[in-house]
C-alpha positions in Angstrom: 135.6 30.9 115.2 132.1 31.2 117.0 131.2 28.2 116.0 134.0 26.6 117.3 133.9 28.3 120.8 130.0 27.0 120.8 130.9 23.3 120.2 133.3 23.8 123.3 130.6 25.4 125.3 128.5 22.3 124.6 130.6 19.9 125.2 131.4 21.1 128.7 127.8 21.8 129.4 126.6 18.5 128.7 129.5 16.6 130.6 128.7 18.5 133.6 125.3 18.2 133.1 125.8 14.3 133.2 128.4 14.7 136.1 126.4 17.1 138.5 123.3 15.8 137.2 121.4 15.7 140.9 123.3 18.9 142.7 122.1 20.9 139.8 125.7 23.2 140.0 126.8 22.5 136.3 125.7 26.0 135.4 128.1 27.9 137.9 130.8 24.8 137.7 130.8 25.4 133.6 130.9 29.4 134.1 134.2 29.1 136.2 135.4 26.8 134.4 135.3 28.6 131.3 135.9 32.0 132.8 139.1 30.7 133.7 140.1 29.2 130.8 139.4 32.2 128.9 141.0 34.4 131.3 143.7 32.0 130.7 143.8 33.3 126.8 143.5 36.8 127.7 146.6 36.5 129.7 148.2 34.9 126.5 147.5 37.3 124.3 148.7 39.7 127.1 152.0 38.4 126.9 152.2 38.6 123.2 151.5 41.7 123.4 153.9 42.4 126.0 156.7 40.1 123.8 156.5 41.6 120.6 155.6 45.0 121.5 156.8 45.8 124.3 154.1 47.3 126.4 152.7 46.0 129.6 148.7 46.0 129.2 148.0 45.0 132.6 151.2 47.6 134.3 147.8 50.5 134.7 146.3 47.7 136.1 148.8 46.9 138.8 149.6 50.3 139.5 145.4 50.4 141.3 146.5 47.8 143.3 150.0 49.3 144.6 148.2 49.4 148.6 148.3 45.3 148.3 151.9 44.4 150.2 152.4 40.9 148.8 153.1 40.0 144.9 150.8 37.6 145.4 147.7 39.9 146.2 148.4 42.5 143.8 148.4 39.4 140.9 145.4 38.3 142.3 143.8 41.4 141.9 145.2 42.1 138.2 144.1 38.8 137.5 140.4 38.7 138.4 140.2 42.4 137.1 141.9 41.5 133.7 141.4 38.3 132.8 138.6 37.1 134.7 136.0 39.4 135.0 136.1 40.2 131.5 135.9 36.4 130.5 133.1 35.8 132.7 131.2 38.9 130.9 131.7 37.6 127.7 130.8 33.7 128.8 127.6 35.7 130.7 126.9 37.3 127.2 127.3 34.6 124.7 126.4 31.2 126.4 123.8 32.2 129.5 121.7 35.5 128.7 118.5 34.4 128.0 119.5 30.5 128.6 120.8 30.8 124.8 122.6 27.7 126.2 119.5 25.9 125.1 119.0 26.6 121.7 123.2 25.5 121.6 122.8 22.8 122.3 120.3 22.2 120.1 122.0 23.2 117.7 125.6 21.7 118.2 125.2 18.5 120.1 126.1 15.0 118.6 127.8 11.8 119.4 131.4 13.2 119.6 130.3 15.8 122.1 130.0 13.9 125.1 133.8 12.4 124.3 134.9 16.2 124.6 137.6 16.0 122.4 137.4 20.2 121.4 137.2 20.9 125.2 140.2 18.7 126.5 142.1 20.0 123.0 141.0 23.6 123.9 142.4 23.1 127.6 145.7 21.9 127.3 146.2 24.4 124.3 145.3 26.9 126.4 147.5 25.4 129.4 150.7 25.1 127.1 150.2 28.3 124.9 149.7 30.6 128.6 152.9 28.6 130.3 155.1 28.6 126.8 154.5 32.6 126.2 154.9 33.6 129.5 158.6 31.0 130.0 159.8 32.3 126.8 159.4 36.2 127.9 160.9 35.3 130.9 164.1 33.0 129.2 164.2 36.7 126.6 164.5 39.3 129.9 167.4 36.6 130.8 169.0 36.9 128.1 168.7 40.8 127.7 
């Protein structure tokens, strides 16, 4: 599974590398971009969760943010304290501490990883998998 989540991480490196070659912003361009998509997945499995057992992980959550007026505030707030702050910790720990990114690629580039086929596969999974769980709890609370 690592392995797999390295390959990504290399594939998106190097195409921003290539891409914002001169500006020299790949680095905080592929931490966003990655922090979001795995923010993305932790709200996934959030709603699993949430679908099959029945408990809210992120309700504490929302609950610290009660002073915000607006929906749209208090989600932003759940959001970057649950999904993307986390994700950006692990990215932090995994891909950039101590430029490990280096020896990664290294070790995982090739010819199919400038065609990013496990980063656009990766991205639309996790598009469809976050918008399918989250439409399907909704379509169930309908129903019930």
């Amino acid at each position: 599974m690592m392995k797999l989540f390295y390959k990504i991480w290399v594939e998106l490196i190097l195409f921003q590398k290539i891409k914002l070659s001169n500006k020299g912003k790949w680095k905080v361009v592929s931490f966003i971009y990655m922090a979001l998509l795995v923010g993305i997945n932790i709200g996934t499995i959030e709603g699993i969760i949430k679908a099959f057992a029945g408990y809210d992980i992120f309700k504490p959550v929302e609950q610290l943010f009660s002073f915000f007026r607006t929906k749209y505030f208090k989600s932003f707030g759940v959001g970057m304290l649950m999904m993307f702050i986390p994700a950006s910790i692990i990215n932090y720990i995994l891909i950039f501490h101590n430029n490990r990114y280096e020896q990664l690629i290294l070790k995982y580039e090739n010819k199919e990883s400038k065609k990013m086929k496990l980063l656009k596969i990766y991205f639309f999974t996790s598009i469809v998998l976050f918008i399918g769980i989250n439409l399907i709890i909704k379509l169930f609370h309908l129903i019930h």
